[in-house]
C-alpha positions in Angstrom: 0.0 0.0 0.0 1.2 3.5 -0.8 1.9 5.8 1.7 0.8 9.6 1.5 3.2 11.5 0.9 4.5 14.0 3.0 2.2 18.0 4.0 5.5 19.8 3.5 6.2 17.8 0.2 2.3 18.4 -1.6 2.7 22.0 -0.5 5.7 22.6 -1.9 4.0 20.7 -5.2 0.7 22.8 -5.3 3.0 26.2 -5.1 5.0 25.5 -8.1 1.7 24.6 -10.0 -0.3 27.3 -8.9 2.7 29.5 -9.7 3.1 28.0 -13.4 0.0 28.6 -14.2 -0.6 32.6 -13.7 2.0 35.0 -14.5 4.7 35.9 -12.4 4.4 39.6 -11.9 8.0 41.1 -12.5 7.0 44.6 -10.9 10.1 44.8 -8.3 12.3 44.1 -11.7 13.7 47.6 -12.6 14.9 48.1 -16.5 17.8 50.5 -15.3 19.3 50.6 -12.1 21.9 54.1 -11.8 23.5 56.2 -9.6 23.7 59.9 -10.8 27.3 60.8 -8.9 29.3 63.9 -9.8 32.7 64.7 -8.5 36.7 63.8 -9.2 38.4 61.4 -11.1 40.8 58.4 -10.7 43.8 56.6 -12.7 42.6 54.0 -15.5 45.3 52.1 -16.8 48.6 51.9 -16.7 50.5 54.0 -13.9 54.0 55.7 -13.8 54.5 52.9 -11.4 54.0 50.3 -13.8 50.1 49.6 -12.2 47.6 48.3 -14.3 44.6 49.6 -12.5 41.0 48.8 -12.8 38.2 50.1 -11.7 34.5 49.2 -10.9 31.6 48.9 -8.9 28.6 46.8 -6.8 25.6 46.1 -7.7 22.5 44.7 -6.4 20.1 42.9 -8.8 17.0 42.9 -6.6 15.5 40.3 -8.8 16.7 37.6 -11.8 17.4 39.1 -15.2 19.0 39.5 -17.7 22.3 41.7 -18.1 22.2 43.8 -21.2 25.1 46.6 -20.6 26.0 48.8 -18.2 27.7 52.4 -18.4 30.5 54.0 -17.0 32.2 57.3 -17.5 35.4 57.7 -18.5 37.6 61.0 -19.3 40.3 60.6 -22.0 42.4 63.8 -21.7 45.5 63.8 -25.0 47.9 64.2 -22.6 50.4 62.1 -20.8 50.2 61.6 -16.7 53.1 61.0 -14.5 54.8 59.9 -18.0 52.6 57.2 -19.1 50.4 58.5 -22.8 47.1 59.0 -23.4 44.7 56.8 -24.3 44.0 56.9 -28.1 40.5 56.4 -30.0 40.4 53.1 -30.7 41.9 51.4 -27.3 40.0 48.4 -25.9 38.4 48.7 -22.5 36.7 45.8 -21.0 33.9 45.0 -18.5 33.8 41.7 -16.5 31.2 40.7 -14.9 31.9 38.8 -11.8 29.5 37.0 -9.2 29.8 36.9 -5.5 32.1 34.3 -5.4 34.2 36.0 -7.4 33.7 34.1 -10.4 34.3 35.7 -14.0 30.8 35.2 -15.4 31.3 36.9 -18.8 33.1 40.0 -20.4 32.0 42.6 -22.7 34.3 45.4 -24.7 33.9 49.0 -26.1 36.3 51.2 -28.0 37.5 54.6 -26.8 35.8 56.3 -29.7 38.1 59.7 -29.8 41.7 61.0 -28.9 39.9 63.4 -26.6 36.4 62.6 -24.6 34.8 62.9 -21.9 31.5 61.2 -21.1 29.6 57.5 -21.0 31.1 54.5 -22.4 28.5 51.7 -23.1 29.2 47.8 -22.2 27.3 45.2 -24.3 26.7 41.7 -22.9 26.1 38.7 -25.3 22.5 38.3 -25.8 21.1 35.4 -23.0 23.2 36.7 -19.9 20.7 35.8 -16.9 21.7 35.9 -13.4 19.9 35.5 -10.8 19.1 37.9 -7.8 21.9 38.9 -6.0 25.2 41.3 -5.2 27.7 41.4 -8.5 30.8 43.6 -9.3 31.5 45.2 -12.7 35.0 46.2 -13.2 36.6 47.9 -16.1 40.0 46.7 -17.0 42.1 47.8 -20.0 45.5 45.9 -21.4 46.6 48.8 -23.2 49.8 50.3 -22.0 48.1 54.1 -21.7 46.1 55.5 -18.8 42.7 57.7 -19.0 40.9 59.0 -15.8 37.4 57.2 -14.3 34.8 59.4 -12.8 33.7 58.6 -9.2 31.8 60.4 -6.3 33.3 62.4 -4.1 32.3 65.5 -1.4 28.0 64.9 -0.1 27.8 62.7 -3.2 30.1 59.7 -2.3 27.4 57.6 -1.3 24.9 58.4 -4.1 23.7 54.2 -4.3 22.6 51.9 -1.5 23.3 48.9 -2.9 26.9 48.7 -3.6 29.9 50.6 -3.8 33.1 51.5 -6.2 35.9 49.1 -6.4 39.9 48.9 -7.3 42.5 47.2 -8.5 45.9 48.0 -8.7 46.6 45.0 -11.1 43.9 44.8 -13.9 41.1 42.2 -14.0 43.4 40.0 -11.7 42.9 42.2 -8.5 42.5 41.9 -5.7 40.2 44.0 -5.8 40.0 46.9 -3.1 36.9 48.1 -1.7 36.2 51.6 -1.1 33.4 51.5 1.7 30.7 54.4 1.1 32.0 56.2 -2.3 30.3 55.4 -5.5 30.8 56.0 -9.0 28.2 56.8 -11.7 26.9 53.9 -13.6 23.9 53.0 -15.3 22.9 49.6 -16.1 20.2 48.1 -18.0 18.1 45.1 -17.6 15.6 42.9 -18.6 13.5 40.9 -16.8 10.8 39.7 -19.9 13.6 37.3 -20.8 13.7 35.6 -17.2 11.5 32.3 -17.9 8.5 32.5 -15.6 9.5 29.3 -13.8 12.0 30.6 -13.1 10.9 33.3 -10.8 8.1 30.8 -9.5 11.0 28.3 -8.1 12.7 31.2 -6.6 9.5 32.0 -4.6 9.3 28.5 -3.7 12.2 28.0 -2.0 11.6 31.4 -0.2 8.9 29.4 1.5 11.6 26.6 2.8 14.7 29.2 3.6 
């Protein structure tokens, strides 16, 4: 004779059908996520001291999406600093998306597009890049032997988003990296949660029920 099975165990097997079968409202799933800092600048790239450095930042996904790009600002003067050239147009600088383990989950490149600028870089992901909730670090890395500057908060501004905060590395995408507490930089980056299979979000919610 068969035995019942288990409350905890139907329970759990109602939810994810009941959950399946209506749609899983995506309403705490933003499409951009920002922080709108203004202040200084700091070294990108390589340093008189022969430092490769990287910079970067925390984020919190408050729900699973997809990663489409994210934005950083970047200041690329002509002129050398503390001996080391300019950044030219054309220089490769790279994004790497990295989990909280510190795992290297996928990288995506841009262009400096002129000998002098000043203003948002833009960092594609490969189409299909879904994470799931949780705290990630972008950092921007360059393996060009020339420097450019990085914007970042500083003054009443330094901590312009909750959820995170700017990062550095004094030896490219290798770190370690060094966090730096309560200052931020600005970033913007964009989402997508209509990608993010309903199940899913419906197993996530499950499992909240059995943390």
């Amino acid at each position: 004779m068969l035995k019942p099975l288990p409350l905890r165990i139907l329970l759990c097997t109602l939810s994810i059908f009941l959950m399946s079968s209506i749609p899983v409202m995506a309403d705490e799933c933003p499409d951009l996520i920002e922080a709108d800092c203004a202040g200084g600048t700091a070294w990108f790239g390589l340093r008189h001291d022969g430092a490769n450095v990287g910079q970067g930042h925390k984020v919190t996904l408050p729900c699973d999406a997809e990663v489409l790009s994210i934005e950083f600002m970047f200041q690329v003067t002509g002129n050398p600093n503390g001996g080391v050239p300019s950044m030219v147009a054309g220089d490769e600088i790279h994004v790497a998306l990295i989990d909280a383990d510190g795992n290297n989950l996928i990288t995506a490149t841009t262009v400096v597009p002129a000998d002098l600028f000043n203003g948002w870089l833009e960092f594609t992901f490969p189409e299909g890049m879904v994470v799931p909730a949780g705290l990630y670090q972008f950092s921007a890395y360059t393996t060009v032997e020339r420097n450019c500057a990085f914007h970042f908060a500083v003054g009443e501004g330094a901590d312009c988003y909750d959820g995170g905060n700017r990062v550095a590395s004094l030896n490219g995408i290798e770190g370690p990296w060094f966090d730096y507490g309560v200052t931020d930089a600005p970033f913007r980056l964009h989402l997508s949660s209509s990608t993010v299979a309903s199940e899913m979000r419906a197993w996530d919610s499950v499992k909240g029920l059995y943390r």
